[in-house]
C-alpha positions in Angstrom: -25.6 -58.4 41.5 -27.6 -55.3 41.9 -27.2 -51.9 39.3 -26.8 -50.0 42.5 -23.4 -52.7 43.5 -22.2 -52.1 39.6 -22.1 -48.0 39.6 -20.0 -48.4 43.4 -17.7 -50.7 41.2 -17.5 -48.2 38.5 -17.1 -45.3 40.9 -14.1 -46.8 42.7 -12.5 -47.6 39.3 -12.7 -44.4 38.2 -10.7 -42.9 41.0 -8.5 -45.4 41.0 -5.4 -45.8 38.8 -6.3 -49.0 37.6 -7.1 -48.7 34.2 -9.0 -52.4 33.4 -10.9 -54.5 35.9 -13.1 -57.6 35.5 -15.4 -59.5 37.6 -17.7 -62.7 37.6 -19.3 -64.2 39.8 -21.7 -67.5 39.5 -23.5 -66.7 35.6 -22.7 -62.6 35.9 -19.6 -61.2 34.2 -18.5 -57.7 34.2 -15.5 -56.0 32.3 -14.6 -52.2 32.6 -12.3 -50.5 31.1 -11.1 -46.8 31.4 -9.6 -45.2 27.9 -9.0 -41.2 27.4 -12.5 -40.4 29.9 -14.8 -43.0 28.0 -15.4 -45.6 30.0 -16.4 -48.9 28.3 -18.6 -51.4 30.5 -19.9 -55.1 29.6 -22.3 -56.7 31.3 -22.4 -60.3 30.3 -25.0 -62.7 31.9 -24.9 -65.8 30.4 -28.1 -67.6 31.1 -28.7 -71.4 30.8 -28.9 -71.3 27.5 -25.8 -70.9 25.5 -26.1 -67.3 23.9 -25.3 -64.2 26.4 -26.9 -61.9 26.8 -24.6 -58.5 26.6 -25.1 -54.7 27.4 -22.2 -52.5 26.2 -22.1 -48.9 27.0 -20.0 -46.5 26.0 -20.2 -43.7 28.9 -18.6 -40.5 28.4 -16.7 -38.9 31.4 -17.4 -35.4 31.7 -13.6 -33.8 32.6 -12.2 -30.9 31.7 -9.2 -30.9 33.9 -6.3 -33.4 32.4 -4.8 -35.5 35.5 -1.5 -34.4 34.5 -2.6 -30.8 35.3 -3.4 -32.3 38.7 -1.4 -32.3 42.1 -2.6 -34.4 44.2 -2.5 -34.8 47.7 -1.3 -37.5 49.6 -2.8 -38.9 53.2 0.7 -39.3 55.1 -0.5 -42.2 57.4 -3.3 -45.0 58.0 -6.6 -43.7 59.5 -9.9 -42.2 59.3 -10.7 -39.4 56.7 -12.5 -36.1 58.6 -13.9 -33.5 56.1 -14.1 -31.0 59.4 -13.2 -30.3 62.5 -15.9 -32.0 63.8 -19.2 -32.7 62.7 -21.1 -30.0 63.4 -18.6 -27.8 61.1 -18.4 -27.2 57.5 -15.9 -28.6 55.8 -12.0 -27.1 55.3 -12.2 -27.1 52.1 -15.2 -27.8 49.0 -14.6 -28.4 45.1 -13.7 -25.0 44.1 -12.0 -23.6 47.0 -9.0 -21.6 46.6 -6.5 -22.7 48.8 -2.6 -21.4 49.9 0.4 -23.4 50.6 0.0 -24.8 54.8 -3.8 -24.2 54.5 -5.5 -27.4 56.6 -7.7 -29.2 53.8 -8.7 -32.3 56.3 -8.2 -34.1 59.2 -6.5 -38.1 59.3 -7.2 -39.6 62.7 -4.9 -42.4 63.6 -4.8 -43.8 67.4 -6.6 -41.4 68.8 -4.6 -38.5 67.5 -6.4 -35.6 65.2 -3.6 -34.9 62.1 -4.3 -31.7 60.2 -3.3 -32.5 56.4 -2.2 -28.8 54.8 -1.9 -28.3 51.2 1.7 -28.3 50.1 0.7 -26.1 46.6 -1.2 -23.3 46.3 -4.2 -23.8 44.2 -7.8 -24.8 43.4 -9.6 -28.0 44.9 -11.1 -29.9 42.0 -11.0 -33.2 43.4 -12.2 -34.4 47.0 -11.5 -38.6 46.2 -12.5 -39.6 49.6 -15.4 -39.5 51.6 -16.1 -38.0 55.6 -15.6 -41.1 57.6 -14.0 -42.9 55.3 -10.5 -45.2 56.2 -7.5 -44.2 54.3 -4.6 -46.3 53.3 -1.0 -44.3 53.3 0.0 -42.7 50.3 -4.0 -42.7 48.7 -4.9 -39.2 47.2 -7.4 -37.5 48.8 -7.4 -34.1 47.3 -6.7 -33.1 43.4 -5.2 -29.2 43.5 -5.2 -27.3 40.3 -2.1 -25.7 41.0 -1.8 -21.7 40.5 
């Protein structure tokens, strides 16, 4: 398992609600663990011999905005995750953007058919938990609003 595989691991944990997750696969062994924005990650490999070897890192998470101060918003269907109208565009909406209550944020395309998802607060983007392209389940956050 490559560092590159890892940090994808870590990245979808973090924006996940799960709160522990472990791995192993053949001699590799990984444990992470998310506690008040440190994250704590073990990477055992046990080689032939009988001691392991073991990196432990205690990574701080940079956030200033509690998730409780957070409304998120919901995809309300199955389909594919469009930043913009299409891809020549900028997107609807950026970390940072201000946005009102019926404001289109993004677009969920499912069968063919283009949804426009609207912000149901008014508020600031400081999330954007999904990337252009990208499938969405139903129900999955896509957008953290700080709400105004």
């Amino acid at each position: 398992m490559e560092i590159k595989d890892i940090k994808e691991i870590i990245k979808a944990i973090d924006v996940s609600s799960i709160s522990e997750f472990e791995f192993q696969k053949g001699d590799t062994k990984i444990l992470i663990k998310k506690n008040d924005g440190i994250k704590n990650v073990k990477l055992i490999k046990e080689p032939e011999a009988e001691s392991a070897v073991v990196i432990d890192e205690k990574v701080s998470v940079k956030e200033e905005i509690k998730e409780e101060e957070l409304y998120y918003i919901k995809s309300p269907i199955v389909g594919t995750f469009y930043s913009s109208p299409n891809p020549d565009s900028k997107p609807y909406v950026e970390i940072g953007s201000k946005v009102k209550k019926g404001d289109v944020l993004c677009i969920v395309e499912a069968m063919k058919l283009m949804n426009e998802i609207t912000s149901e607060v008014d508020g600031e983007i400081v999330k954007i938990m999904v990337d252009n392209g990208s499938l969405v389940e139903y129900g999955q956050p896509l957008f953290g609003v700080r709400k105004v």
